[in-house]
MIDOSE-1310 file (N, C-alpha, C; in nm, 2 decimals, decimal comma, always signed):
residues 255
xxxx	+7,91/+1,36/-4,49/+7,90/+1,27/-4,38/+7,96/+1,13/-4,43; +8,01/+1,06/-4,33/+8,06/+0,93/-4,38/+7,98/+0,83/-4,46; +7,99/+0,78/-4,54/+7,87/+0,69/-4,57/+7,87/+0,56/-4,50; +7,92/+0,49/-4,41/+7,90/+0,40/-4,32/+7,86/+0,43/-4,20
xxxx	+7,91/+0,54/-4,13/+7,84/+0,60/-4,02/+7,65/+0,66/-4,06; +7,63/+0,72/-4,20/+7,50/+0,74/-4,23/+7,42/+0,63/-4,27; +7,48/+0,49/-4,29/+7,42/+0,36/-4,30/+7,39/+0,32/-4,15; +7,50/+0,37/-4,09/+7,44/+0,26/-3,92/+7,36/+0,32/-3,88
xxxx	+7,29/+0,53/-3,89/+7,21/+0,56/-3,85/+7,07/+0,57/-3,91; +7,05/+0,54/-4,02/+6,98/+0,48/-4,07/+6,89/+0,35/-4,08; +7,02/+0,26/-4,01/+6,95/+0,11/-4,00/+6,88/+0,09/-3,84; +6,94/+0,23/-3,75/+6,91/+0,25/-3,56/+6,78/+0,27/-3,61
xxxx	+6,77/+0,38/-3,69/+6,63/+0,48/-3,72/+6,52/+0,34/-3,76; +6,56/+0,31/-3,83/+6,43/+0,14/-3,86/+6,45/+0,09/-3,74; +6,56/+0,01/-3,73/+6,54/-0,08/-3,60/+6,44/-0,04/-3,45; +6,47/+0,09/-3,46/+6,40/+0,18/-3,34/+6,22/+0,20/-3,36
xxxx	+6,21/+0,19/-3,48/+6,09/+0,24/-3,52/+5,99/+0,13/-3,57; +6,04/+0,01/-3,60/+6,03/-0,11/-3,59/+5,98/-0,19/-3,47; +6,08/-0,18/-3,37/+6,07/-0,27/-3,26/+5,99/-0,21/-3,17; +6,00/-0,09/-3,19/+5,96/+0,03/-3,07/+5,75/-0,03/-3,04
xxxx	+5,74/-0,01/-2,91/+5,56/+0,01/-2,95/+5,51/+0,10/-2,86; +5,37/+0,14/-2,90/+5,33/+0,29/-2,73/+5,31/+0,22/-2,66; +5,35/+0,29/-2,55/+5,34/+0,28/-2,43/+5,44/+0,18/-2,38; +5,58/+0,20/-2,47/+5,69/+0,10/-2,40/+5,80/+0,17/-2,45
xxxx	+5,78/+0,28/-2,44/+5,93/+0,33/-2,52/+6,04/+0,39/-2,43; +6,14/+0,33/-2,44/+6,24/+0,37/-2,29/+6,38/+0,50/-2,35; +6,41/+0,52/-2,28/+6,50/+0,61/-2,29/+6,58/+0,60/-2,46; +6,63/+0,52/-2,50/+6,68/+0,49/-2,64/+6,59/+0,50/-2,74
xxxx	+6,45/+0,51/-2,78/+6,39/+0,56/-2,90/+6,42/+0,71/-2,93; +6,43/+0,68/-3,08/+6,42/+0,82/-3,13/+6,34/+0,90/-3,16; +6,29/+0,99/-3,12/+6,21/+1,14/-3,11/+6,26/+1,22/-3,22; +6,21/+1,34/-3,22/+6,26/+1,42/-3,32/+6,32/+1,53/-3,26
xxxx	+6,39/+1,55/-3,13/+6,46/+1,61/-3,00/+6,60/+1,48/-3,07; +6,60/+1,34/-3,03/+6,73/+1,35/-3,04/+6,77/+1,31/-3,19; +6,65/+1,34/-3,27/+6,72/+1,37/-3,42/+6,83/+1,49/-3,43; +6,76/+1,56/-3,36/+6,78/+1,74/-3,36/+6,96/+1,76/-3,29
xxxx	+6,98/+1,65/-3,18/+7,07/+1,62/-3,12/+7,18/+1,59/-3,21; +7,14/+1,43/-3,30/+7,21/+1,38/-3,35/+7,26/+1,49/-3,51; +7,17/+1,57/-3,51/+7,26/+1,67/-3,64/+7,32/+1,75/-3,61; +7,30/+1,81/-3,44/+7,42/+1,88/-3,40/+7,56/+1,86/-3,41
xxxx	+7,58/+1,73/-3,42/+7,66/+1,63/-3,40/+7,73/+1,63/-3,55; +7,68/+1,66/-3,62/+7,73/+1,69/-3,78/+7,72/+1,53/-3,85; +7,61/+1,45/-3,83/+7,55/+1,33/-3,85/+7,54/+1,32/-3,99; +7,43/+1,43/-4,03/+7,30/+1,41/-4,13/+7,34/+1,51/-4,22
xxxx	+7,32/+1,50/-4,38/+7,27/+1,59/-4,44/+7,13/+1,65/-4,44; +7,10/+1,76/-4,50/+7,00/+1,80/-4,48/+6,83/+1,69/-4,53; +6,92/+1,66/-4,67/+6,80/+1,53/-4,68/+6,80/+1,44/-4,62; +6,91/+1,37/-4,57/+6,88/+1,21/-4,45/+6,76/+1,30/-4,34
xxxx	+6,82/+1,45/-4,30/+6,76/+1,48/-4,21/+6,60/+1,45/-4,17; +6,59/+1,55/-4,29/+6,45/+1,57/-4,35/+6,39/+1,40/-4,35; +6,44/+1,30/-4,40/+6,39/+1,15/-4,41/+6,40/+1,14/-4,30; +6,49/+1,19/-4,23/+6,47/+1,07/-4,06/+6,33/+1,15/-3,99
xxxx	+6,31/+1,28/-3,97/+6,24/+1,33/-3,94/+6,08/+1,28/-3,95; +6,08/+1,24/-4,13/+5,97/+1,24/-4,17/+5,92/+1,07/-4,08; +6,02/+0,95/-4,12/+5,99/+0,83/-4,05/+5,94/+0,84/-3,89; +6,02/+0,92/-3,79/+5,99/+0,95/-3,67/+5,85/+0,97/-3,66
xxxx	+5,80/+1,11/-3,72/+5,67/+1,19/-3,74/+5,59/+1,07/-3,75; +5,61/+1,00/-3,86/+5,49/+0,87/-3,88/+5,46/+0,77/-3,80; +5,58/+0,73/-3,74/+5,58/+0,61/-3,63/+5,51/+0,68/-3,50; +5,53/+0,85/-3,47/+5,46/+0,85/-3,37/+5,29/+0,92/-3,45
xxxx	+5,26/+0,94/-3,51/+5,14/+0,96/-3,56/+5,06/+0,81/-3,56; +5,13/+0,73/-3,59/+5,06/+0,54/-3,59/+5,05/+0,56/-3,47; +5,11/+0,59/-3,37/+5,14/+0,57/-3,21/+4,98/+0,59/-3,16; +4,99/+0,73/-3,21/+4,84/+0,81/-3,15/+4,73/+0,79/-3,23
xxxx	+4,72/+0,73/-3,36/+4,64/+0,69/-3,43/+4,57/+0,58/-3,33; +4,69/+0,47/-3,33/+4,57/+0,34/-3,23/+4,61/+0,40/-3,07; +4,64/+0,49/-3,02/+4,57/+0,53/-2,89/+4,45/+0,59/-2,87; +4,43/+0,68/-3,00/+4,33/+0,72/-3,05/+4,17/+0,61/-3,05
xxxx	+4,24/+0,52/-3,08/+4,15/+0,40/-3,16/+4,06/+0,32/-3,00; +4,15/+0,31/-2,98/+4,17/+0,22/-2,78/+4,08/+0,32/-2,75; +4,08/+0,40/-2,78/+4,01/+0,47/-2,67/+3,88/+0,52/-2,71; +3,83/+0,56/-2,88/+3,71/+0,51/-2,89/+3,64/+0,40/-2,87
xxxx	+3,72/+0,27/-2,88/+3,69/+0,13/-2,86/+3,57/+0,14/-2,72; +3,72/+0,17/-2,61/+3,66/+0,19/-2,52/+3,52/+0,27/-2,45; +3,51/+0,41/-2,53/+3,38/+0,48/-2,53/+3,28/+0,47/-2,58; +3,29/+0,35/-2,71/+3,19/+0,30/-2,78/+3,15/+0,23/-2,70
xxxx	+3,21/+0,13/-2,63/+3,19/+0,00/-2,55/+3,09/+0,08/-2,43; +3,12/+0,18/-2,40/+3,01/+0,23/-2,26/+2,91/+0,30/-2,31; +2,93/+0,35/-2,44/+2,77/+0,41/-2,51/+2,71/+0,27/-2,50; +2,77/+0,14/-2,59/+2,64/+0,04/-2,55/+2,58/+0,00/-2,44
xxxx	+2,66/+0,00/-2,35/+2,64/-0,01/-2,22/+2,51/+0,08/-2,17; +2,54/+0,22/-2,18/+2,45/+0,30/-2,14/+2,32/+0,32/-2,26; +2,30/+0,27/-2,41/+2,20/+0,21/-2,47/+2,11/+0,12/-2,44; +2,21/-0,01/-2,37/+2,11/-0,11/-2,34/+2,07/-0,07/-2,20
xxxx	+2,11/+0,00/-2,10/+2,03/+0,08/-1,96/+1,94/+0,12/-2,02; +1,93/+0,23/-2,11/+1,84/+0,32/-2,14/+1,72/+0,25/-2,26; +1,74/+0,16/-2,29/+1,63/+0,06/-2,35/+1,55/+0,02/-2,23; +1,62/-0,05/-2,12/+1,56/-0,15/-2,04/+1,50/-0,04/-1,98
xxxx	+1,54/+0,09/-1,91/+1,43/+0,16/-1,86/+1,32/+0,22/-1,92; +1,35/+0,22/-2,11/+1,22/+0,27/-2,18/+1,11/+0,18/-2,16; +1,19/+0,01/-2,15/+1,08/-0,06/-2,13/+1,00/-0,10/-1,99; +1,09/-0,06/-1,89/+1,00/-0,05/-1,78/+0,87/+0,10/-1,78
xxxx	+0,95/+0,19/-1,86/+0,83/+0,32/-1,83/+0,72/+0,28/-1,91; +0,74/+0,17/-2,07/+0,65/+0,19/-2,13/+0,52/+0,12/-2,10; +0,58/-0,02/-2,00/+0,46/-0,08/-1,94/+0,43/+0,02/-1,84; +0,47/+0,04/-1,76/+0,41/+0,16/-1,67/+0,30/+0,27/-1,73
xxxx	+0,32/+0,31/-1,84/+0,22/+0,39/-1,93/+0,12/+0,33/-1,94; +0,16/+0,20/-2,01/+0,03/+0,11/-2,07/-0,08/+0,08/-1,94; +0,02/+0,07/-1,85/-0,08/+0,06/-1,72/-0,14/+0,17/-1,69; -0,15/+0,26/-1,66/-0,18/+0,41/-1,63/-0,26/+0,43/-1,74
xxxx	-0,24/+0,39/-1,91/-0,32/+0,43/-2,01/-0,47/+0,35/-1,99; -0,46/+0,26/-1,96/-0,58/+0,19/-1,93/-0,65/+0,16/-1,78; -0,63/+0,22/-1,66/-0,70/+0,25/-1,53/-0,85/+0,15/-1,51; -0,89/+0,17/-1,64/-1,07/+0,14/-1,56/-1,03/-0,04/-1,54
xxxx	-0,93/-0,07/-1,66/-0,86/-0,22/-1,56/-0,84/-0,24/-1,47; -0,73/-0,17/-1,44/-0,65/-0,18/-1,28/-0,81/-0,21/-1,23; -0,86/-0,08/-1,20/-0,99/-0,02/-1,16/-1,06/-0,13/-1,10; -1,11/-0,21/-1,20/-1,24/-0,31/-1,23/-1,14/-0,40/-1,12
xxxx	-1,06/-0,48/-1,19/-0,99/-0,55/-1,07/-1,01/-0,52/-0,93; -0,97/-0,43/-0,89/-0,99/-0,40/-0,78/-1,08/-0,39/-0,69; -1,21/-0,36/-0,78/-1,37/-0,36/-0,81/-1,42/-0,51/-0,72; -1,33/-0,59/-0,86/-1,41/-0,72/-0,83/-1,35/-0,79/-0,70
xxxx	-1,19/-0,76/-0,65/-1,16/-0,83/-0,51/-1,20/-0,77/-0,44; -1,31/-0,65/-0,41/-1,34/-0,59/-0,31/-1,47/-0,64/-0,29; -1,54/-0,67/-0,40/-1,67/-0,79/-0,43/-1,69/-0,89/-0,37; -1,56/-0,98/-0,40/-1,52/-1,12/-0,31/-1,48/-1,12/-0,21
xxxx	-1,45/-1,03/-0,14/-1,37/-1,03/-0,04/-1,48/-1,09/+0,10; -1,47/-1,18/+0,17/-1,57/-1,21/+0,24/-1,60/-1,11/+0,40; -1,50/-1,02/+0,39/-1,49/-0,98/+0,54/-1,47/-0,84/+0,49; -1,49/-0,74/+0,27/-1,54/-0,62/+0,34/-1,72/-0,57/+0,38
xxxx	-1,70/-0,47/+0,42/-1,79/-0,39/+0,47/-1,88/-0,35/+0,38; -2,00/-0,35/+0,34/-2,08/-0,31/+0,23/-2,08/-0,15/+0,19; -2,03/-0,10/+0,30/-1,99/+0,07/+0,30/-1,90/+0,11/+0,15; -1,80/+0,01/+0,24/-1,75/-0,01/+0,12/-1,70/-0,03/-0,01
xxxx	-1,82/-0,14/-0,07/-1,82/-0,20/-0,19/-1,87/-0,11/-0,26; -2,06/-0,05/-0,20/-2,09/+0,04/-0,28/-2,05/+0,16/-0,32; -1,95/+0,19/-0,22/-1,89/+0,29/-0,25/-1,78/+0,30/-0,40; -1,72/+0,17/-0,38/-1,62/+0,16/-0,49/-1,70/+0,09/-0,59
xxxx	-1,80/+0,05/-0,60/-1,87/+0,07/-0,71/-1,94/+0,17/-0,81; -2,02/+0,24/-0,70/-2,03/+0,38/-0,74/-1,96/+0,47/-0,77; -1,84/+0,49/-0,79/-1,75/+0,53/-0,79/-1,68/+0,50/-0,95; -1,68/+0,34/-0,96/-1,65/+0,33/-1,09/-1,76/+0,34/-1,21
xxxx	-1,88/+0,31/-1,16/-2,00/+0,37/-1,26/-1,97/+0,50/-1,28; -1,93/+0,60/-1,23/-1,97/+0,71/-1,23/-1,84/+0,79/-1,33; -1,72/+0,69/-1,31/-1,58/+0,75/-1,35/-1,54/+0,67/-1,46; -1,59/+0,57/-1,53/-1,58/+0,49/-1,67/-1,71/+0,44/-1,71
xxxx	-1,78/+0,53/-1,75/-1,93/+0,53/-1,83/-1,94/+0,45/-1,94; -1,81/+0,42/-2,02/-1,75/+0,34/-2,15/-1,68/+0,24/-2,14; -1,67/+0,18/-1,96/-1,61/+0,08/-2,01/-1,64/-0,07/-2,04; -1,59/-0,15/-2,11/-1,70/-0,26/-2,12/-1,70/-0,34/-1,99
xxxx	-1,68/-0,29/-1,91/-1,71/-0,33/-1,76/-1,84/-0,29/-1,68; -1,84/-0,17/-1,74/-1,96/-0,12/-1,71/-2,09/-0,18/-1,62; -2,16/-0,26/-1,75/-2,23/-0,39/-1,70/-2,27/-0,49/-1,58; -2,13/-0,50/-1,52/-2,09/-0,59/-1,47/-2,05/-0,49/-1,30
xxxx	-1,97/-0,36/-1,35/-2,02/-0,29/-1,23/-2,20/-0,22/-1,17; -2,26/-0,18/-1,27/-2,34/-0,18/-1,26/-2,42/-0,29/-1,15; -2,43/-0,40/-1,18/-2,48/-0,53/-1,09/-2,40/-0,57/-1,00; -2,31/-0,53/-0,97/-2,21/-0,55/-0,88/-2,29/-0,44/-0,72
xxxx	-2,27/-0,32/-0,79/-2,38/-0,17/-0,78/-2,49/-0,22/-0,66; -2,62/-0,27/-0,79/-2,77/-0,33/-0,73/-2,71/-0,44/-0,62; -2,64/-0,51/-0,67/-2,63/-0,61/-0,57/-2,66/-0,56/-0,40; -2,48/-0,47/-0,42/-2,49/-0,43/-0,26/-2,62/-0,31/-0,24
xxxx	-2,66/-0,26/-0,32/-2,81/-0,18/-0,24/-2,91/-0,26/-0,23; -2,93/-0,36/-0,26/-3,01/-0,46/-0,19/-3,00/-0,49/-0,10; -2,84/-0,51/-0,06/-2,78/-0,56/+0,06/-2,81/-0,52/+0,18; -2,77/-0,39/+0,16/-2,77/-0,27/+0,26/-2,92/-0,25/+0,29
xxxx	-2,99/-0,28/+0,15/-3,17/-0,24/+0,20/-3,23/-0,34/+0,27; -3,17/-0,46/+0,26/-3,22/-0,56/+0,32/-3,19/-0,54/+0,47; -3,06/-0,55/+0,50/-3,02/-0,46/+0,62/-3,05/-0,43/+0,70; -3,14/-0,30/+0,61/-3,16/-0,21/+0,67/-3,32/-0,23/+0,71
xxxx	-3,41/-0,30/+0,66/-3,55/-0,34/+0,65/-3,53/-0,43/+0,80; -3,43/-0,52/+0,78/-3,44/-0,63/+0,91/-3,44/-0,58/+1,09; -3,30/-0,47/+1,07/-3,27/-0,38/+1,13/-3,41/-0,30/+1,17; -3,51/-0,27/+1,14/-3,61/-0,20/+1,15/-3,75/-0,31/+1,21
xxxx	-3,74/-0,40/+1,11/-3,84/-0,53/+1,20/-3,79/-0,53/+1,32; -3,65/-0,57/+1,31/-3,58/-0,64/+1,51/-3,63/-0,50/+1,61; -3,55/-0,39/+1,53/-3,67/-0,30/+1,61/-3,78/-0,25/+1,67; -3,86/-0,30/+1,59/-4,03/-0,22/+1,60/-4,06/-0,38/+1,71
xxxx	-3,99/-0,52/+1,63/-4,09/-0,64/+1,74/-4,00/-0,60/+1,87; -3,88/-0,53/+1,92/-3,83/-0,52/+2,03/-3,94/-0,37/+2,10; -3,98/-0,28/+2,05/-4,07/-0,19/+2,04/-4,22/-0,23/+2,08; -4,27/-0,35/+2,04/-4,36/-0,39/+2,06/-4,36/-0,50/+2,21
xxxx	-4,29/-0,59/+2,21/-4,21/-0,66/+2,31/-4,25/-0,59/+2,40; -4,18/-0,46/+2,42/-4,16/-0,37/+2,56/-4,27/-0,38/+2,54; -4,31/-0,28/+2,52/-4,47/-0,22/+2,51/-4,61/-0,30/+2,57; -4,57/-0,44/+2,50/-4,69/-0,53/+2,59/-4,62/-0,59/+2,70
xxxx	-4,47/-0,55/+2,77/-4,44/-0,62/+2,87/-4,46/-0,48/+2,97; -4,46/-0,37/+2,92/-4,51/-0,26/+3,06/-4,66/-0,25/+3,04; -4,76/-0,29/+2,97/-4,88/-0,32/+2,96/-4,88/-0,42/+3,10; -4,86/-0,55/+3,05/-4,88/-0,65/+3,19/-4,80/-0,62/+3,32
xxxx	-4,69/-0,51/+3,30/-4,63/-0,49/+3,44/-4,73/-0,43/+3,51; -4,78/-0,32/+3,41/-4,91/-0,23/+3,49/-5,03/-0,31/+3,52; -5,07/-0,41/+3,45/-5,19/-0,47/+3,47/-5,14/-0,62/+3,59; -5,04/-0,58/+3,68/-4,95/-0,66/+3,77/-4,96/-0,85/+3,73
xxxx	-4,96/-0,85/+3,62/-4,95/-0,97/+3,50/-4,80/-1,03/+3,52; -4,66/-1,00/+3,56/-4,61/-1,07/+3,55/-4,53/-1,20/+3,60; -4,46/-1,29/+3,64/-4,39/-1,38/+3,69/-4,31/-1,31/+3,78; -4,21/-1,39/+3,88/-4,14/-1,28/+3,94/-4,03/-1,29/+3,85
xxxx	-4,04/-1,41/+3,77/-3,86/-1,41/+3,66/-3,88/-1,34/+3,55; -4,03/-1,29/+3,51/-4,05/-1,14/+3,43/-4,00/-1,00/+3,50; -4,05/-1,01/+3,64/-4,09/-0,88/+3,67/-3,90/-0,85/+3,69; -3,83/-0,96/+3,70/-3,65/-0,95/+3,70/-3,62/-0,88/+3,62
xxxx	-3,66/-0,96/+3,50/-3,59/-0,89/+3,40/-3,66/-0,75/+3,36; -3,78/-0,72/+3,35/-3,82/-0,59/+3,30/-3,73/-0,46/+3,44; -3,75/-0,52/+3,54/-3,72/-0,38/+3,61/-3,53/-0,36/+3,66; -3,48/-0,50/+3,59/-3,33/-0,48/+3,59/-3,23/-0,36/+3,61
xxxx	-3,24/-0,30/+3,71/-3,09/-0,20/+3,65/-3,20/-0,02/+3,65; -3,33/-0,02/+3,66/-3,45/+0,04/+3,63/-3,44/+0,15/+3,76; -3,42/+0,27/+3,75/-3,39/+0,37/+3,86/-3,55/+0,38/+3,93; -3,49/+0,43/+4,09/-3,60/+0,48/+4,14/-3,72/+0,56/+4,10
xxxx	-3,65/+0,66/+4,03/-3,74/+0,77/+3,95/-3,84/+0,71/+3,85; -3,78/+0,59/+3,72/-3,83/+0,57/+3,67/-3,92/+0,45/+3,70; -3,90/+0,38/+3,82/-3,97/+0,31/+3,86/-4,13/+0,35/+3,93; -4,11/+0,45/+4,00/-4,22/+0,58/+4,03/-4,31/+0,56/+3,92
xxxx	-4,27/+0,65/+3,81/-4,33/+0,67/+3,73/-4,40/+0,55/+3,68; -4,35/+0,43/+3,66/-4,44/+0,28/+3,62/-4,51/+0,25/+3,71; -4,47/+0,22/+3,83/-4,56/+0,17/+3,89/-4,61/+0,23/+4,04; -4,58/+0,35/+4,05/-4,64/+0,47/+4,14/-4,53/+0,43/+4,30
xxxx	-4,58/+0,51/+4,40/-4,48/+0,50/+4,52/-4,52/+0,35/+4,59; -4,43/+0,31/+4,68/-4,43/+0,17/+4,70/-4,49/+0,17/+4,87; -4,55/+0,05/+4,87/-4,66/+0,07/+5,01/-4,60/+0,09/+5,12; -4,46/+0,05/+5,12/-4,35/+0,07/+5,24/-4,23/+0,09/+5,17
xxxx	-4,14/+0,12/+5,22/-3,98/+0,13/+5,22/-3,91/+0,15/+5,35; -3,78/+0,09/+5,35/-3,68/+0,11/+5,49/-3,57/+0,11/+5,39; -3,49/+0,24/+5,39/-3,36/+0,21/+5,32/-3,40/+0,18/+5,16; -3,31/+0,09/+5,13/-3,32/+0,07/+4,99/-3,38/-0,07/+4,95
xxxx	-3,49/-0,11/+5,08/-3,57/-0,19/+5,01/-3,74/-0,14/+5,03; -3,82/-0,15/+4,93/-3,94/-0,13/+4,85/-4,01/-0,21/+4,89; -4,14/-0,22/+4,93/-4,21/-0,32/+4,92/-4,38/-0,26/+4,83; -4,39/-0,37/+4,73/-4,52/-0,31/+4,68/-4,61/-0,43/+4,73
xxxx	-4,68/-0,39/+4,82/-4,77/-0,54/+4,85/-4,94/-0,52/+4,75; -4,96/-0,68/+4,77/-5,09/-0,62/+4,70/-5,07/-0,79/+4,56; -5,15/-0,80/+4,47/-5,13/-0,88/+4,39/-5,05/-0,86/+4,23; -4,93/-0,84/+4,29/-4,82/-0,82/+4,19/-4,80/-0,89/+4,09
xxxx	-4,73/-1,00/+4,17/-4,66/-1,15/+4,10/-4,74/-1,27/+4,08; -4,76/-1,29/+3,97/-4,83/-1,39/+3,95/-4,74/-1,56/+3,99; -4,77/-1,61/+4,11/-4,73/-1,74/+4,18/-4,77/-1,85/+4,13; -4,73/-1,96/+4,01/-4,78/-2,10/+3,97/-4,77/-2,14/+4,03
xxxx	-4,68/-2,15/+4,19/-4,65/-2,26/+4,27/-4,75/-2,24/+4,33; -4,85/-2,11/+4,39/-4,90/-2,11/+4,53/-4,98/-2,06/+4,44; -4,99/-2,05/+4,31/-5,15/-2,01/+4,28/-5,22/-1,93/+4,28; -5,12/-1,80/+4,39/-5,20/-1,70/+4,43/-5,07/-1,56/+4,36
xxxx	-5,18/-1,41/+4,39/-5,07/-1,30/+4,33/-5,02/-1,24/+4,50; -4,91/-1,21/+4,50/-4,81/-1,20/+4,58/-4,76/-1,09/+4,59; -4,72/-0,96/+4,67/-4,70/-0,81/+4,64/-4,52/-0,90/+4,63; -4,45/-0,82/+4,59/-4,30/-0,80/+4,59/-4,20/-0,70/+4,67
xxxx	-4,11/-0,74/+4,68/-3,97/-0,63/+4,76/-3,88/-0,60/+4,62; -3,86/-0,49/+4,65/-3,72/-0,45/+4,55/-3,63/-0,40/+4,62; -3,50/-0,43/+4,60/-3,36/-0,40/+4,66/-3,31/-0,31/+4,55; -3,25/-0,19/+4,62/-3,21/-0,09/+4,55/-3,05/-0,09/+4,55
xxxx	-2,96/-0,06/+4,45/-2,84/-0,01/+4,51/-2,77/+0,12/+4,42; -2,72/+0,22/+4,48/-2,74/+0,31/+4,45/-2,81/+0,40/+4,35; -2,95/+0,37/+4,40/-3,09/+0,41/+4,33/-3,13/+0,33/+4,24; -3,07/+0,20/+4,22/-3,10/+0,17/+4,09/-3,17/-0,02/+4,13
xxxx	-3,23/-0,07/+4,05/-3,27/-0,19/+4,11/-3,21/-0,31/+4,03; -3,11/-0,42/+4,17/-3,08/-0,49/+4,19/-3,11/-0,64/+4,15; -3,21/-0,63/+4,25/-3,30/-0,73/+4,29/-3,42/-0,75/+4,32; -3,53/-0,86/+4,29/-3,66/-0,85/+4,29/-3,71/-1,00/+4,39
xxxx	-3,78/-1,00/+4,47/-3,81/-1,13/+4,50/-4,01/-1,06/+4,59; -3,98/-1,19/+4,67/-4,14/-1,19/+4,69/-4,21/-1,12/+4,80; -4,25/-1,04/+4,83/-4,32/-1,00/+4,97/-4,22/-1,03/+5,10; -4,16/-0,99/+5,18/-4,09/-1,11/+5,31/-4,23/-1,19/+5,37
xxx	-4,31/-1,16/+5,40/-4,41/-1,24/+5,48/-4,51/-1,37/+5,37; -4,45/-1,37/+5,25/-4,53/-1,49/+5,17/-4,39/-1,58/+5,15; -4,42/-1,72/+5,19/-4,35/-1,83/+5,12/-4,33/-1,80/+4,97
């Protein structure tokens, strides 16, 4: 081969492989396709061959070397990515644990704003009391539920004791006011209120059948109502409306 024509393809083969970079290489770089070309051409000896071949091979192995490289870069860059995710959600689960590991906290908390709370129900304080006595026997809360505990059963027994007084003095109340109704003891602004709303039937029975009736008024005459104005006892009228009593006033024939 010429030796000036194998100098100028020699100095393409650098210049090409030189200037050339990936991902820009346009129709005029050399491959080892138009090496294969240019020996057709009766270019090359066999060793230039073999050398151009070998420089090609290397320029494109560097090629894919840092494409290679780019592109772990890049995959490394998203494992950190997906590291620091997976840190931050270890750390959200591990407080989450720590909370769940320890309950009779949460617990007790919850314990004590149901304690303070001025508007619950004693139903259910004791209840969530008893509850945590019964389900952290160890905790150093314990104590403190415990008395939380006594508290509301006091509460409720107190309650429930007053509840029982207002009863028995309302029990008693009655009792000595149908005593004086029978023993015709009362005012006519007693005998209102006791027989208010008080059916025929059960009226009967207190104070037996009435000395007259027309319709749905009653008359019990006789010394019923005790009168401070006139000093004297006065039978009464009762007004019925459907069976049931209305209204109460005095005799019609007494001022």
């Amino acid at each position: 081969m010429n030796r000036r024509v194998a100098l100028s393809v020699v100095a393409g083969l650098a210049a090409c492989c030189l200037t050339s970079t990936p991902g820009h290489a346009d129709g005029k770089q050399l491959s080892p396709e138009r090496l294969d070309m240019l020996d057709q051409l009766g270019y090359f000896t066999p060793g230039f061959k073999a050398a151009a071949h070998d420089l090609v091979d290397g320029k494109h192995a560097l090629e894919q070397a840092n494409a290679d490289k780019e592109k772990l870069t890049l995959e490394l860059s998203d494992w950190q990515r997906q590291a620091t995710e997976a840190e931050a959600k270890a750390t959200v689960l591990r407080q989450e644990l720590a909370r769940y590991d320890h309950p009779e906290e949460t617990d007790f908390v919850a314990l004590q704003n149901r304690m303070n709370d001025a508007g619950a129900k004693p139903e259910e304080q004791i209840a969530l009391a008893q509850a945590y006595v019964w389900t952290y026997p160890a905790s150093p809360h314990e104590g403190d539920a415990q008395q939380y505990l006594q508290q509301v059963q006091k509460k409720l027994a107190d309650q429930r004791q007053a509840e029982k007084d207002a009863e028995a003095a309302r029990a008693a109340a009655r009792a000595e006011l149908v005593q004086r109704a029978q023993a015709h003891d009362l005012s006519l602004g007693e005998w209102r209120d006791f027989l208010r709303d008080m059916s025929q039937d059960d009226l009967v029975k207190l104070l037996g059948r009435p000395t007259s009736q027309t319709g749905d008024y009653w008359i019990y005459s006789g010394d019923w109502i005790a009168d401070p104005a006139s000093k004297r006892r006065v039978g009464m009228e009762i007004n019925f409306n459907a069976g049931r009593v209305i209204s109460v006033g005095k005799e019609p024939h007494f001022p």
